[in-house]
C-alpha positions as CSV (number, residue, x, y, z in Angstrom):
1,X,14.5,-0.2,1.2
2,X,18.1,0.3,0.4
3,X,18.8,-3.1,1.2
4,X,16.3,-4.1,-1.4
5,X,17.8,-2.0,-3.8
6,X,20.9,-3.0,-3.0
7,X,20.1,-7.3,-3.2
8,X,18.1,-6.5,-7.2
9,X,14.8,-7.2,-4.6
10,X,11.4,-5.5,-5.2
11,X,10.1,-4.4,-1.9
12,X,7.0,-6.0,-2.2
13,X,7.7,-9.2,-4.4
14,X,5.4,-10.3,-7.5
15,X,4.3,-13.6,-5.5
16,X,3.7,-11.6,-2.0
17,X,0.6,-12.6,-0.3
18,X,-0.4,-9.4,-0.1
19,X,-1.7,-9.5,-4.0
20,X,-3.6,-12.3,-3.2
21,X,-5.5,-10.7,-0.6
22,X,-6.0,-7.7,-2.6
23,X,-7.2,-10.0,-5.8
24,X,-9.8,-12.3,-3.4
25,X,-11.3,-8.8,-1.6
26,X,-11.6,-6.8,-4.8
27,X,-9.2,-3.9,-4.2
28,X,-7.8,-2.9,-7.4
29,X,-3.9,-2.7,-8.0
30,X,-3.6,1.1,-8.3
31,X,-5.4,1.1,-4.6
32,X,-3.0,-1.0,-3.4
33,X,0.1,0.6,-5.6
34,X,-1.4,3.8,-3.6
35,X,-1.6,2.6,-0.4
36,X,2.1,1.4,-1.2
37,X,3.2,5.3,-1.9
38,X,1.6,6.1,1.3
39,X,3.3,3.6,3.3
40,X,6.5,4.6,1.9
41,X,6.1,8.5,2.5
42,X,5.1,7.5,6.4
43,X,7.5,5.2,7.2
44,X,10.1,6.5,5.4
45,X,10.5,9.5,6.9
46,X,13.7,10.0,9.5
47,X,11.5,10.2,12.2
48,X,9.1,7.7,11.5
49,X,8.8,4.3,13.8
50,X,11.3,1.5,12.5
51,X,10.2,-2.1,11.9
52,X,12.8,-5.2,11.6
53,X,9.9,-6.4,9.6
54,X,8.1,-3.8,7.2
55,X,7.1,-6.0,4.6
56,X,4.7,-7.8,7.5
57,X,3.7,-4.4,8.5
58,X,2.4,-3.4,4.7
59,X,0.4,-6.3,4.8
60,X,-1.3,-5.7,8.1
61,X,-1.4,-2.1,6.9
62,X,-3.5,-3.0,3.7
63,X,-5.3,-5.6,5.4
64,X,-6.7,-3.3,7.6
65,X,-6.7,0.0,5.7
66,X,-4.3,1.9,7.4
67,X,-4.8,4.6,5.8
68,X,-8.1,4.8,4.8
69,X,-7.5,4.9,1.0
70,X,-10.9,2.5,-0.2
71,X,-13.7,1.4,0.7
72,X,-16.1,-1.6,-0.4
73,X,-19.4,-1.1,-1.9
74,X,-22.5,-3.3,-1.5
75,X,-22.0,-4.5,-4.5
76,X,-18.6,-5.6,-4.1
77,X,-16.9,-2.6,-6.3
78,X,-14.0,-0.4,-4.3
79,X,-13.7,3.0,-4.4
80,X,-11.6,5.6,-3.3
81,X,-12.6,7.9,-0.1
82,X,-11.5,11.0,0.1
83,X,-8.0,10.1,1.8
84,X,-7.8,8.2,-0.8
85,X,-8.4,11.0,-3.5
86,X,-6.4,13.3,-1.6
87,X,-3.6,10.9,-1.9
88,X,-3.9,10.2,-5.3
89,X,-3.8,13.9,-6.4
90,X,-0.5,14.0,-4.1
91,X,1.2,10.7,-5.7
92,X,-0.3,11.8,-9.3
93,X,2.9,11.5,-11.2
94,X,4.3,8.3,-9.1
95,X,1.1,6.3,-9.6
């Protein structure tokens, strides 16, 4: 992250694949802007595992719900669960 800061990058850049994915499965941006403050909080910690490449590992991470933020309806709509909620409430003012 601080090198991202530190090159003017976003972490997760506006043409990312990940968006894509997000856009053709139906989970909202907040979700995913969620999931993101999650993924930060985890792997950001001192202790947490390192990864040469993080920006791979969001990407797995949302494709396969790490977290366990949303789930898919029948009818295609996405909802929170109640990790989800719970992180929500935590990230309030960041989201």
């Amino acid at each position: 992250m601080e090198q991202c800061r530190e090159a003017g990058e976003r972490p997760i850049p506006e043409n990312d694949s990940v968006f894509d994915y997000a856009d053709k499965t139906g989970i909202p941006l907040d979700h995913l802007r969620l999931h993101w403050l999650e993924f930060k909080d985890r792997y950001g910690a001192p202790d947490a595992k390192r990864y040469k490449d993080w920006r791979t590992v969001y990407r797995k991470s949302v494709r396969g719900n790490w977290f366990r933020l949303w789930f898919l309806r029948g009818d295609g709509a996405c909802g929170l669960t109640t990790q989800g909620e719970q992180a929500r409430r935590q990230h309030q003012e960041a989201a």
